[in-house]
Structure formats: C-alpha cells, structure tokens
C-alpha positions as CSV (number, residue, x, y, z in Angstrom):
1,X,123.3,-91.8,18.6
2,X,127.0,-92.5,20.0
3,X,128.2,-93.3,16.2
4,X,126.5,-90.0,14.7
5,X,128.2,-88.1,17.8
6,X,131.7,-89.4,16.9
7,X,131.3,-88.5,12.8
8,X,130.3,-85.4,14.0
9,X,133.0,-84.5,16.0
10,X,135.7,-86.0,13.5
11,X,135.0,-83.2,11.3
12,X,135.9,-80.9,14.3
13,X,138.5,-78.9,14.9
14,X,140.7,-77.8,17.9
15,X,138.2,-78.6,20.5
16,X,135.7,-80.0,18.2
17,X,134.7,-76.3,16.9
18,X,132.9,-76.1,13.4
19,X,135.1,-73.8,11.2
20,X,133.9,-72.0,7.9
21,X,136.9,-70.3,5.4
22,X,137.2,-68.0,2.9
23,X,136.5,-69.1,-0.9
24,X,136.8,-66.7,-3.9
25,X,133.0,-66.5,-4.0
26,X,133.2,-64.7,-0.5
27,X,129.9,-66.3,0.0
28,X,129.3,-67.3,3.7
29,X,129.6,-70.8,5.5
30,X,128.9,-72.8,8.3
31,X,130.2,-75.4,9.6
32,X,129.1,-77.3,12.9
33,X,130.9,-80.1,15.2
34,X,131.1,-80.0,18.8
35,X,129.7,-77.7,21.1
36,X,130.7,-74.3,19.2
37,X,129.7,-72.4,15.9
38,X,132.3,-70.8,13.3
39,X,131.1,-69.2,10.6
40,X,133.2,-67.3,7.7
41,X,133.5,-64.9,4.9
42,X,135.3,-67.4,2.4
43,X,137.5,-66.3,-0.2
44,X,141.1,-67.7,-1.6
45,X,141.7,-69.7,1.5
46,X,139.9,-70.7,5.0
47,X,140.2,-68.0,7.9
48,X,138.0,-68.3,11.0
49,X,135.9,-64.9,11.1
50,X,133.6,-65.6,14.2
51,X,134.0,-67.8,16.8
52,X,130.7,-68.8,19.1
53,X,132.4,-70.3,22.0
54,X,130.8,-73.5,23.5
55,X,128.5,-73.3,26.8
56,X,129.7,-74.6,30.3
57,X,129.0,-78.5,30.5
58,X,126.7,-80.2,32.7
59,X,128.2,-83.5,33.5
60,X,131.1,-82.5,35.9
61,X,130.5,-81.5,39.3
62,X,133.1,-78.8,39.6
63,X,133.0,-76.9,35.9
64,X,134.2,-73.7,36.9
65,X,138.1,-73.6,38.8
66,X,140.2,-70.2,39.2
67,X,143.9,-69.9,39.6
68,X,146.0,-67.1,39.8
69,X,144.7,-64.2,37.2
70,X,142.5,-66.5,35.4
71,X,139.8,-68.8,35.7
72,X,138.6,-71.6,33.3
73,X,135.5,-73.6,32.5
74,X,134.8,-76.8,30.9
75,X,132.5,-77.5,28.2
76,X,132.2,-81.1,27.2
77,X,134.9,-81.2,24.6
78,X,137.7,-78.6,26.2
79,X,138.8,-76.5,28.8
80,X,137.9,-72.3,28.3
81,X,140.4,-69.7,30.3
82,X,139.4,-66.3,31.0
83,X,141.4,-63.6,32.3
84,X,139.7,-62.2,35.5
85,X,140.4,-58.3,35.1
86,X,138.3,-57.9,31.7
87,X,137.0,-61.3,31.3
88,X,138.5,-62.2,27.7
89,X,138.8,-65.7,26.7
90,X,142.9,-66.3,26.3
91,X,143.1,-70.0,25.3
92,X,140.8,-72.5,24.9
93,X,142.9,-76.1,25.7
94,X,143.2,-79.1,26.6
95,X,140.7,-80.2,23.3
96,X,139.2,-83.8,23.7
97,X,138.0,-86.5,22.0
98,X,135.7,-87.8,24.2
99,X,133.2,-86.0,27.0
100,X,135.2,-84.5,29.5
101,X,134.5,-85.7,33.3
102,X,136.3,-84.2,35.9
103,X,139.5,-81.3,35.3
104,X,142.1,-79.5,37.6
105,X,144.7,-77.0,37.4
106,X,147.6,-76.9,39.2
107,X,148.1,-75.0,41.9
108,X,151.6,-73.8,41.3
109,X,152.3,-73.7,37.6
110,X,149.1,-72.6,36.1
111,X,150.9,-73.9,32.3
112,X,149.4,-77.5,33.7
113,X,146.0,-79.2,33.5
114,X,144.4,-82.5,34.5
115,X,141.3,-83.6,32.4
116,X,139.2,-87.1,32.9
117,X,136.9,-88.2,30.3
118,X,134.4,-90.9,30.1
119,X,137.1,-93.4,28.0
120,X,138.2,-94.3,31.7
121,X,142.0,-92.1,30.9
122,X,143.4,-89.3,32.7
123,X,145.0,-86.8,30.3
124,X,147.8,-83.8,32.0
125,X,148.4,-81.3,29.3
126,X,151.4,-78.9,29.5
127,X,151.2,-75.4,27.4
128,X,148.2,-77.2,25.5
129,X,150.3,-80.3,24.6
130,X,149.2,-83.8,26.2
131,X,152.2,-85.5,28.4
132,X,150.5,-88.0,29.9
133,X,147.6,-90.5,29.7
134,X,146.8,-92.8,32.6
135,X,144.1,-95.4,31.8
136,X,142.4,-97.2,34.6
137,X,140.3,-100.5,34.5
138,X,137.1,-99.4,36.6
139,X,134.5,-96.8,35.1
140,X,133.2,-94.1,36.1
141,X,136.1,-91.4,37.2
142,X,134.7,-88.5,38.9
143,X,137.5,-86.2,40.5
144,X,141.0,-85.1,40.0
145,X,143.1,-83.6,42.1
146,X,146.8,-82.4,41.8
147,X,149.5,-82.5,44.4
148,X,149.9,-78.5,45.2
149,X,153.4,-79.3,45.5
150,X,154.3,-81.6,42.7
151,X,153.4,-81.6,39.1
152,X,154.1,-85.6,38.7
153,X,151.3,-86.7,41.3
154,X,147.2,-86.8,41.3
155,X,144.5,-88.2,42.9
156,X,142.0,-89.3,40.6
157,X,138.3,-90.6,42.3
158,X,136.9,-94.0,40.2
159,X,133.3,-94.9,41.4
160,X,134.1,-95.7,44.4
161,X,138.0,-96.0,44.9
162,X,140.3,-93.4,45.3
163,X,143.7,-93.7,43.0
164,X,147.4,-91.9,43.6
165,X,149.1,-91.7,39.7
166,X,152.5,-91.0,39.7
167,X,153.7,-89.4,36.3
168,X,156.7,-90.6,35.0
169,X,159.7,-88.2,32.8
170,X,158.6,-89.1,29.2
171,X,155.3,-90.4,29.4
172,X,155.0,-93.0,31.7
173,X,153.0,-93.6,35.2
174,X,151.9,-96.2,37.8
175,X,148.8,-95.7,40.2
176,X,148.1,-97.1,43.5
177,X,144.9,-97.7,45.0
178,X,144.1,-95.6,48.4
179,X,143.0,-98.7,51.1
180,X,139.8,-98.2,52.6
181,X,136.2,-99.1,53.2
182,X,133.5,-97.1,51.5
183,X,131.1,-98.2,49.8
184,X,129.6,-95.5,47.7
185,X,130.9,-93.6,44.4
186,X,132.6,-90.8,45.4
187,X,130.4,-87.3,44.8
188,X,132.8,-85.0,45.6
189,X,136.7,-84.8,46.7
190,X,138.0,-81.3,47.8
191,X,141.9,-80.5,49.1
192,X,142.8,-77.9,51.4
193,X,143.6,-74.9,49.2
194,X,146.8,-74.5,51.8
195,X,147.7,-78.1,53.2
196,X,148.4,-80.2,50.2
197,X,148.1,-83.5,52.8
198,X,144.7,-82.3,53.9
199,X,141.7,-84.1,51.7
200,X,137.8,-85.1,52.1
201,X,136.0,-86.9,49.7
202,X,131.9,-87.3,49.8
203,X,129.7,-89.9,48.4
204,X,126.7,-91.2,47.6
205,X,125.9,-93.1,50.0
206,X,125.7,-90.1,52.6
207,X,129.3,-90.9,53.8
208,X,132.0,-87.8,54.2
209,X,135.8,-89.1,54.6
210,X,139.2,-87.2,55.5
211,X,141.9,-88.7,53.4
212,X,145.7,-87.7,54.6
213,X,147.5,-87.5,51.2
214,X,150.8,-88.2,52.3
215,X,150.5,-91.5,54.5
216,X,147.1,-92.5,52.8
217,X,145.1,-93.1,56.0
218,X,141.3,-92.6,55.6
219,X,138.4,-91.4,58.8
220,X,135.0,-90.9,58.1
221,X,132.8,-88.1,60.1
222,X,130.5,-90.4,62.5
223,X,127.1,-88.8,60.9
224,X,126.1,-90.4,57.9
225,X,124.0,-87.9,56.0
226,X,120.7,-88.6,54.1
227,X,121.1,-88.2,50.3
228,X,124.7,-87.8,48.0
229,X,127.1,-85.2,49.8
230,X,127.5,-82.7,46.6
231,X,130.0,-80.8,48.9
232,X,133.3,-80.9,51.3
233,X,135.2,-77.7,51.3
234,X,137.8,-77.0,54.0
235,X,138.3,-73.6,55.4
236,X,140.9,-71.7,53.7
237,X,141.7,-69.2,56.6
238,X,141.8,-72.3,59.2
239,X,143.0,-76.3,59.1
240,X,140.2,-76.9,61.2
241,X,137.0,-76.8,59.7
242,X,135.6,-78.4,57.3
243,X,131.9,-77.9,55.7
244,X,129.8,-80.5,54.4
245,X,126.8,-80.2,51.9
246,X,124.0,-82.4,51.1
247,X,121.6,-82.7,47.6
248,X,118.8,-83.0,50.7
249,X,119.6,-79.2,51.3
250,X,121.5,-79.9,54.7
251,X,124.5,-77.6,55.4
252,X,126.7,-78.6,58.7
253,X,130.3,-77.1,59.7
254,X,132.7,-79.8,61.2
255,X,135.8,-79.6,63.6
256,X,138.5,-81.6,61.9
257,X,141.5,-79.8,64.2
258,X,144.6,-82.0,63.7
259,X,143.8,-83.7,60.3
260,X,146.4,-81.4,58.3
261,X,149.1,-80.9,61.1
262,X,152.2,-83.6,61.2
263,X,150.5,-86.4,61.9
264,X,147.5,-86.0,60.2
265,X,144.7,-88.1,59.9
266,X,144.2,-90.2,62.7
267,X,141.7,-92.2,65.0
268,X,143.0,-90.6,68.0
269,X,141.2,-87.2,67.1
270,X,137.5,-87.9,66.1
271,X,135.8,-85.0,64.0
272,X,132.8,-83.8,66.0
273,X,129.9,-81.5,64.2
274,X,129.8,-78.0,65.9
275,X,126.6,-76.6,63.8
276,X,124.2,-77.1,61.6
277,X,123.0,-74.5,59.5
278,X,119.1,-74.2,58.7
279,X,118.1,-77.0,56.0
280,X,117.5,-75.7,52.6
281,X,115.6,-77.1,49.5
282,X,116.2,-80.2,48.0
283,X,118.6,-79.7,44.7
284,X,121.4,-78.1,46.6
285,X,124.3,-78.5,43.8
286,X,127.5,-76.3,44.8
287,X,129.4,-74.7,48.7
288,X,132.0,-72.9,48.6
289,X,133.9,-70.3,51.5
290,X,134.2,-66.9,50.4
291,X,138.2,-66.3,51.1
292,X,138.0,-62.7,50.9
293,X,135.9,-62.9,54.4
294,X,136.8,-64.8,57.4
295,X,133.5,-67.3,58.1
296,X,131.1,-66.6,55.0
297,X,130.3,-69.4,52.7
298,X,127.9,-69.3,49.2
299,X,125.9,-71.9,48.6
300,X,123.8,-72.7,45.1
301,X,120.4,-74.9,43.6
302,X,120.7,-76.5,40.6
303,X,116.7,-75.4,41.1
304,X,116.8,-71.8,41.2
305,X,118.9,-69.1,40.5
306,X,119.6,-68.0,44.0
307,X,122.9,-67.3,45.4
308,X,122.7,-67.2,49.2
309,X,125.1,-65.9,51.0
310,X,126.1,-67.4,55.1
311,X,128.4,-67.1,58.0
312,X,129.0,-69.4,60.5
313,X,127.7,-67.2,63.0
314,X,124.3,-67.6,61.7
315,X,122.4,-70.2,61.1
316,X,120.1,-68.5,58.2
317,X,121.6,-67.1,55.3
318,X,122.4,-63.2,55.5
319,X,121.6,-62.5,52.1
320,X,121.0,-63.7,48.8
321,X,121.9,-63.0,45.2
322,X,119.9,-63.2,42.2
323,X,120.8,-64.8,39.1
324,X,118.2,-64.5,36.4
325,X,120.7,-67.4,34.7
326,X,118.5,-69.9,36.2
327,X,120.0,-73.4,37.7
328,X,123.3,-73.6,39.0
329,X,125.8,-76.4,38.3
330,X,129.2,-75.2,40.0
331,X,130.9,-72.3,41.2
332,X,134.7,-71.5,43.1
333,X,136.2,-68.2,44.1
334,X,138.3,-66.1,41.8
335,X,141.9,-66.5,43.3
336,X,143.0,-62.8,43.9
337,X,140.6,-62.3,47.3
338,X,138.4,-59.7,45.7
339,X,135.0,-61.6,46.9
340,X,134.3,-62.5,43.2
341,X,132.8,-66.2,42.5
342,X,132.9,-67.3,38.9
343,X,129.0,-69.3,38.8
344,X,128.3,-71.9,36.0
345,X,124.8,-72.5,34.9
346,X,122.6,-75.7,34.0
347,X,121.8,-73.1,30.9
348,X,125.8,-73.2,29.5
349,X,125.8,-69.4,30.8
350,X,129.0,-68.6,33.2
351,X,128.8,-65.2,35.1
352,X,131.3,-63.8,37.7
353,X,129.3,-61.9,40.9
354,X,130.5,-59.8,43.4
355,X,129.4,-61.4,47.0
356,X,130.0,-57.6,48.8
357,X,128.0,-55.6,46.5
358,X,125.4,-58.5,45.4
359,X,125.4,-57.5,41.8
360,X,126.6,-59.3,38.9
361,X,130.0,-57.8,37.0
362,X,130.2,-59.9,33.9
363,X,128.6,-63.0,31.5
364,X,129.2,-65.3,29.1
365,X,126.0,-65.6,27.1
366,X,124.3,-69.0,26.2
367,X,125.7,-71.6,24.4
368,X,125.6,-75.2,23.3
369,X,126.2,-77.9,26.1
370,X,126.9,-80.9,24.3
371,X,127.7,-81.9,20.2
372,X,126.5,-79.7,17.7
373,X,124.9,-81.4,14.5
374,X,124.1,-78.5,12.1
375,X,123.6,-75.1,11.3
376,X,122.2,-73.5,8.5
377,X,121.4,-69.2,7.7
378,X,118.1,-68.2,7.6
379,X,117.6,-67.9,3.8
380,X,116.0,-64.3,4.2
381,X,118.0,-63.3,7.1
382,X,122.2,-63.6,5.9
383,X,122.7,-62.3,9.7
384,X,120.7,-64.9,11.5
385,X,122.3,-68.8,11.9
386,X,120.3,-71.4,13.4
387,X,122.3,-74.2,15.2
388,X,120.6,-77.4,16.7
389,X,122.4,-80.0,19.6
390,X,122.4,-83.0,21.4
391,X,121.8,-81.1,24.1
392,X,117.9,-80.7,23.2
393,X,118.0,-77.1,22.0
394,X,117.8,-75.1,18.9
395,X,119.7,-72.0,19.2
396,X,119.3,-68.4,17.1
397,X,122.3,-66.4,16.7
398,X,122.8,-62.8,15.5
399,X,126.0,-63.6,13.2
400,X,127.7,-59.9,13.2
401,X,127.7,-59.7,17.1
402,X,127.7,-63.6,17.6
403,X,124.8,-63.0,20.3
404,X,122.6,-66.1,21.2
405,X,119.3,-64.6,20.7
406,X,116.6,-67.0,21.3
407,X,117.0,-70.7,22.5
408,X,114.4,-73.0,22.1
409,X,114.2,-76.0,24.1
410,X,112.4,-79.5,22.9
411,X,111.8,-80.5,26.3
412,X,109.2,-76.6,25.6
413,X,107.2,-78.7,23.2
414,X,103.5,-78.6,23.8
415,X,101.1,-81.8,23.6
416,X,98.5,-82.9,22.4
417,X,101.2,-83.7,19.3
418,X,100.6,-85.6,16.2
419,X,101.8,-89.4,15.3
420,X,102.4,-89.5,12.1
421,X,100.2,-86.9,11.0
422,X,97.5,-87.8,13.1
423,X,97.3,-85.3,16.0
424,X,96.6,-87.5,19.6
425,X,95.0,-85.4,22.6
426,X,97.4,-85.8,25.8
427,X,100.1,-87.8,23.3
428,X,103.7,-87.4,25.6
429,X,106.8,-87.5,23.7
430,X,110.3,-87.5,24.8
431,X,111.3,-84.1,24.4
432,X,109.0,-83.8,27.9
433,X,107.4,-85.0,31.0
434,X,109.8,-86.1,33.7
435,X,112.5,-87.0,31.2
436,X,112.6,-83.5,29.8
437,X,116.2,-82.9,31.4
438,X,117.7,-86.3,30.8
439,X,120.9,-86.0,28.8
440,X,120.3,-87.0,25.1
441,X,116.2,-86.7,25.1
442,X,115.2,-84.4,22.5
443,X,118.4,-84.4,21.2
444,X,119.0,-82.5,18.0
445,X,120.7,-84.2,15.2
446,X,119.7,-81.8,12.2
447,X,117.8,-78.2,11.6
448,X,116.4,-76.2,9.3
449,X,115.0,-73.0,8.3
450,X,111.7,-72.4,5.9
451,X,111.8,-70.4,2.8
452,X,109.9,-68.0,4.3
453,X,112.7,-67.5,7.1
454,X,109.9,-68.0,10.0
455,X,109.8,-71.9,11.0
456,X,112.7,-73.9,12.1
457,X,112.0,-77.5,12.0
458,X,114.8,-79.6,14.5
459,X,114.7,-83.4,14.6
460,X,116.9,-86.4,15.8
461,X,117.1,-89.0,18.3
462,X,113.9,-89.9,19.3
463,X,112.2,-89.3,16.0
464,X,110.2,-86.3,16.9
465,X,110.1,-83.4,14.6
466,X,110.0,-80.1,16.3
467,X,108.7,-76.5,15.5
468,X,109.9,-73.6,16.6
469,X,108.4,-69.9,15.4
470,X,111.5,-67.8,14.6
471,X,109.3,-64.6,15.3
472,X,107.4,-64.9,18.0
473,X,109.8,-67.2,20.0
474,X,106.8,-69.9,20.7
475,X,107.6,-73.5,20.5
476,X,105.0,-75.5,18.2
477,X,103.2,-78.7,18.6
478,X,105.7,-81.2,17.2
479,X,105.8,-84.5,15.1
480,X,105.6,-87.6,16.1
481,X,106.5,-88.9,12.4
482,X,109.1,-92.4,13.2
483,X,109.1,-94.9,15.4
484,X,110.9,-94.1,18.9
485,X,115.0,-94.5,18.8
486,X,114.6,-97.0,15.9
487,X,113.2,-94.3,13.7
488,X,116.1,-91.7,14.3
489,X,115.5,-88.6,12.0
490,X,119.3,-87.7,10.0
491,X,118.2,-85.2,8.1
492,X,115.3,-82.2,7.6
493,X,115.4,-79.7,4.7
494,X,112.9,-76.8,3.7
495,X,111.2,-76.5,0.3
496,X,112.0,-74.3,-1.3
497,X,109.0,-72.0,-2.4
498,X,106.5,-73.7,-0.2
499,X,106.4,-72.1,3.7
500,X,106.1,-74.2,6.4
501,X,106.9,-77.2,4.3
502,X,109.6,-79.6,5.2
503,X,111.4,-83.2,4.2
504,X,112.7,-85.8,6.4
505,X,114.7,-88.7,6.1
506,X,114.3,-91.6,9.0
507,X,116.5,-94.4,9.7
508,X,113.1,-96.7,9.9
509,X,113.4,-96.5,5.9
510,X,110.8,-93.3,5.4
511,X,111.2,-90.2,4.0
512,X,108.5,-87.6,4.5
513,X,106.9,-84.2,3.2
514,X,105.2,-82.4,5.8
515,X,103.9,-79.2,6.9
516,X,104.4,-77.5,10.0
517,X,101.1,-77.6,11.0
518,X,100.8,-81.4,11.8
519,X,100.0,-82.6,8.3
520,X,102.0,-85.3,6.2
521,X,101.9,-84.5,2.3
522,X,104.0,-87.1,0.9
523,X,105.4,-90.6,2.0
524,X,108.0,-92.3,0.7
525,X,108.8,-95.8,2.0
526,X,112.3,-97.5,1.4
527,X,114.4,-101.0,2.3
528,X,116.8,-99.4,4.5
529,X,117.6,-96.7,6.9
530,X,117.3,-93.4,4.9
531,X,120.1,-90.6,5.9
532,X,119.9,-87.7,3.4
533,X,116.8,-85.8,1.6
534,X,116.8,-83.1,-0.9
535,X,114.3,-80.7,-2.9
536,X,115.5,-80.1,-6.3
537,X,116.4,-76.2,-6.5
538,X,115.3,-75.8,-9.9
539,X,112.3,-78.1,-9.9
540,X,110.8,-78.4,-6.5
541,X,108.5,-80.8,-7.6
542,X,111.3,-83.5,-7.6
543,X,112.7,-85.0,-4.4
544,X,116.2,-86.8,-4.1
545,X,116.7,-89.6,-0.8
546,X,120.2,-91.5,-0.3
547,X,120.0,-94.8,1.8
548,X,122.8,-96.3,4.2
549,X,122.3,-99.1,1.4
550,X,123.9,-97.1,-1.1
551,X,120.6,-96.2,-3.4
C-alpha cells in the first residue's frame, strides 16, 4: 500500500494533481495522482483544461483556518485558499510530499504558512516557496501554532510534548522543549486570537492546560474531563474565558482572568469552571466563538450534519443549522466579523454558512480525500470520468462542468459477497462492518468502466473487487477474488465487447476474468505477484499479464 501510494504521487504534479496535455490528435486524457483530477484536450503541447480540485482531508483536527480576506483548507497533499467575497480558489500552496498533519497561517503576513506532515518535519513556506524545515525526533506532531507577532517562532505539539522552533535567516532553526507534566498526546492547542502569550492545549487523556508563551509556565484546569478534549478556544472579545470541549459531548466555559495580562500564567490565580452547558452526543468534533456576537459559540458532530448554535447565557443551544453535507471535521470563523463560518466535512465537501440567517451561502462540491490511483472515460460517455482512491470511493464526474455526480462508497457494499466466485451468505469484507471508516479499508487502487458504459469495477487493497451500477447509482455485491492484503488487486480492465465482463491482476500471482455478477470465467495462475492485465483490442479472445518478475 505505502509503496503504490508514493509511485503514485511521483507522477504528480504541483500538489500531487494528475495533469492531461494537448497532443496533435486532440484526443482527450487523464491523468491521476494525488487527491485531484486534470483532464485535457491534447494537441501540440500539454495545457491543463480542467482542474477537479482535491476534497478537504480528514486527518487534521483543524482543516479549515481564515485570515484576512481569505480562508484556506487542507487536503492531504496541499493547502487550498479561497477568497471570502465570491469564494474563488486563488492559489493552491504549500504542495507536499507526504500527508499533511497539522497547518497555520500567520496572523500578520498572510504571504506565510506552517505545514506538519507525518515525516515528523515542520515545513514554513513564504509566497509558495519552502524556507524552512524543522525535523523532530518523536512522532506523531499534531499542532502548529505561529507567534502573532513574529514570523521566526512556532509552537509545534509532538504526542505529548509541546516544542518552541526558532527559525533562523537562511534556513536554519533550533527548538526547545516546553517543561511540564502531562501525560497524554496533545488533541488540540488553540492561542488567543488577540494575546499572542495566551495559549491552551487539550489532550487525550481528559487534561486541559494554559501554556504562557512567553515565560513558558504551564497550569492545568483542576477537572479532568472524561474522554479526549477536541476543543479549547479562548474568547476573542474577553482574556478571560476560555471554553473547553469534549469527544463525550460535554461543553463547559472556564474563568481563566489573569492568564494573558503581564504576568500571565500563574499558580496564584486558579481557573475555576463557571458553567456547564447541557451534554451533547458523543462524536462532538469542532467549538468555535462566533466573533461577530458577543457570547455565542457553534459547535459540530463528526455524527451529523447539525450546526448548533449557543450563548453563554443558556445552557441549551438556541438554534441549529442544517448541513445536508453530513459529518463535520472542522470549522473557524471567516476573519472580517460578518458571522460566516467556513465548515469542512468528513465527505471532502467545505461550505461557508451564515450563523444570523441560518442558511448556507456557498460550497465546494465533493472530492477525493486521500491519493488518487486512476481514472478512466466512460467509453460511451466522452463527458463522464470515473476516478477511484485510497480514500474507499469511486467518484463520477461530469467532465464539461467538472461536477462530482455520484460517489460510491466500498464501505456501501452489500453482503452476502462471493469468495472467489463462490457467493457466501453473511460473508463480511473489509470495505464494511465496523471498519468501514478506517483510513485505507476499501481503498481504491485501480477502476474501470464496462464496454457497455454501465458497470464500474474498483479494486485494491484488500483484494476485493467492487461493483458499482453507473445508472442507477446502487452499489453491487462485490468480489471476494484474492487473499486479504497479500492478494492486493493492481489492476482491473473491461472487455472489450463483452458487458459486465472484467480482468484482474493480483499480487498473490492470479489474474482473473470475471463477470459482474459474481461469476469467475477464466483463471490464470502465475510465480509472482501479477501488476498489469490487458484484452487484446483487436482479438478479445487473447489476454496479455506482466509480472513484478519481469514475464
């Protein structure tokens, strides 16, 4: 899995997008590598044509962040900034190599970013050009957080430590651990958004601490919460509150008067809890004060698509918003005090709401969350492009307007399924059951589309193969057709004059022929792991397979 990830995204381009370019056939192309589609009219030379931007990532626990006129997004690869008066996408930066962790902007020059990525390196990019890279020994970083008042120093949360990086003029840096004693990795670090000194970091061990930025003394609250705190946000109209969030659905509003004046955090004032709000569903995932009024807060479910909407003169929430977009992952404030939040969703959809009117003013449709393997045109459909991911979905695309029009999740796959032809009454296969949202299960590694432009057929990590019925939207009984992980399916192609027929080649040294409806035609058995497959064009009786052994 890891290896086929990286050859796919070598092929990438800025951000790991797939390109296609013109040729002088001005036939069309696509190409696939990271998280986006492009796809091309080709003639003399290469020029992008259409551009299917990447969805918003779900392994960072703040995706959205908004600064100045704009606000940006992460998807696993790089960072995507929109404008915040018509929404446009302006740049998309800050391109990686490797899955991106934990980002920040700066507060004062918006030309700077922070981005952590799961190589253990911190990476600050100026104008889209990397400056600096700080590496650290222990696994695992989380957060990032800039110095409002000083592009050359960040905070960066590591499991359970807290570092300060100093950047040094040309390159350089040094880091120094913050001194205290918790225990847990850190689950969420927040800074007041008007005392740069003023910080609170949350873990998972139910622990909330203040952390004074500038003499580097630590205090934790004296409750210790049940559950991971996903939440610590101070209040941006006051440097006195501060409001805590648990995964458990707990919600309480703390007095933290004197941690951001001169002498900061200390033991002499003790932060004392002044409410608790009433307890909401487990899955609680983002909290966040509304600037634009004095005492409201939004929280989100990473179970729902509910936006509720509090003051802290209630306990109950006032009101509630609904987002058809499903699960929330993050969401922040747009920065010019309009009431706007920018909301990203567990589906790769971002949308900005209005919290005074309760209606929803703009989104960014679906897209793929993680590494995308392949894509291929519907043979009778030259407007229609089928993609497939590691993030478990097959996506259909209208190329002229580049709208997602159906997605089709493996983790959808009905059971009983087959095993290797034979169909098994109650058979569960990785795609569902309680794994079913677990990154990499299902996973796509290649797609295809039959002759008769109706089936796709999607296979990869787990060996599965999966159906999916172009028309009607339904997602078909799938294959069982190689051995779990050790029979990894590289390739699937259609036939092509038979419908509903396909070929696969399996790293457990198989190649089959099968049909959609469960049965195996052909088998074809070989020493080593087989990568490629291929139907003659002119003479579909005749098969081709290419082995990592070079036959």
């Amino acid at each position: 899995g890891p290896r086929a990830r990286e050859a796919a995204g070598a092929g990438a381009g800025q951000g790991g997008r797939a390109c296609a370019r013109r040729w002088a056939s001005r036939s069309l192309s696509v190409f696939a590598g990271s998280n986006e589609l492009w796809w091309a009219e080709t003639a003399a030379m290469f020029d992008q044509t259409h551009l299917a931007p990447a969805g918003a990532q779900t392994w960072t626990k703040q995706v959205v962040i908004s600064r100045g006129n704009r606000f940006a997004y992460a998807s696993t690869l790089a960072l995507y900034v929109h404008a915040d008066d018509d929404y446009s996408l302006t740049q998309i930066t800050a391109t990686q190599k490797n899955t991106i962790l934990a980002f920040d902007w700066h507060p004062a020059d918006t030309n700077v970013f922070a981005v952590c990525t799961n190589d253990d390196v911190a990476r600050v990019y100026r104008d889209g050009a990397e400056t600096h890279e700080v590496r650290f020994q222990q696994h695992g970083l989380s957060h990032v957080s800039w110095d409002r008042h000083s592009t050359e120093t960040l905070v960066v949360a590591a499991g359970k430590d807290l570092y300060k990086a100093r950047l040094k003029e040309g390159g350089g840096s040094t880091t120094q651990k913050v001194g205290w004693s918790n225990t847990g990795a850190v689950t969420c670090f927040a800074r007041h958004p008007r005392n740069n000194r003023q910080c609170a970091a949350g873990t998972e061990m139910g622990t909330v601490w203040l952390y004074d930025a500038e003499s580097g003394r630590t205090l934790p609250l004296v409750r210790v919460f049940e559950g991971a705190v996903h939440s610590a946000q101070f209040d941006p109209k006051s440097l006195d509150y501060l409001l805590v969030a648990t995964a458990g659905g707990v919600i309480t509003l703390w007095n933290v008067d004197g941690s951001g004046e001169a002498f900061g955090v200390t033991s002499a004032k003790k932060p004392t809890q002044l409410m608790e709000f009433a307890k909401q569903a487990s899955g609680l995932s983002a909290c966040m004060w509304v600037d634009s009024s004095p005492g409201t807060f939004i929280s989100a479910s990473d179970k729902h698509g509910a936006l509720k909407v509090w003051n802290v003169s209630n306990q109950s929430p006032q009101h509630s918003i609904a987002a058809s977009e499903g699960a929330v992952t993050s969401l922040c404030c747009l920065d010019d005090g309009s009431g706007r939040v920018a909301v990203a969703f567990r589906s790769g959809e971002v949308a900005v709401f209005d919290t005074k009117h309760r209606r929803r003013l703009w989104k960014k449709g679906p897209g793929h969350t993680e590494t995308v393997f392949a894509c291929v045109f519907n043979p009778v459909d030259p407007n229609q492009v089928v993609s497939c991911s590691f993030d478990g979905t097959v996506r259909v695309w209208n190329a002229r307007n580049l709208e997602c029009v159906k997605t089709f999740h493996t983790a959808d796959a009905p059971r009983p399924s087959t095993v290797c032809g034979v169909r098994v009454p109650n058979a569960q296969g990785f795609g569902g059951g309680e794994r079913k949202h677990e990154p990499g299960k299902g996973s796509m590694y290649t797609c295809a589309v039959s002759c008769d432009g109706a089936i796709v057929c999607g296979a990869g990590f787990e060996g599965d193969l999966y159906f999916f019925d172009v028309h009607s939207g339904r997602v078909l009984p799938p294959m069982d057709i190689a051995p779990r992980r050790a029979g990894t399916v590289h390739k699937v192609v259609a036939h092509p004059t038979e419908p509903g027929v396909f070929a696969c080649a399996s790293l457990d040294g198989s190649a089959h022929v099968v049909h959609y409806d469960g049965s195996v035609l052909v088998t074809l058995l070989h020493n080593t792991p087989v990568c490629g497959v291929a139907f003659d064009p002119l003479d579909p009786r005749v098969m081709a397979t290419a082995t990592e052994g070079g036959w």
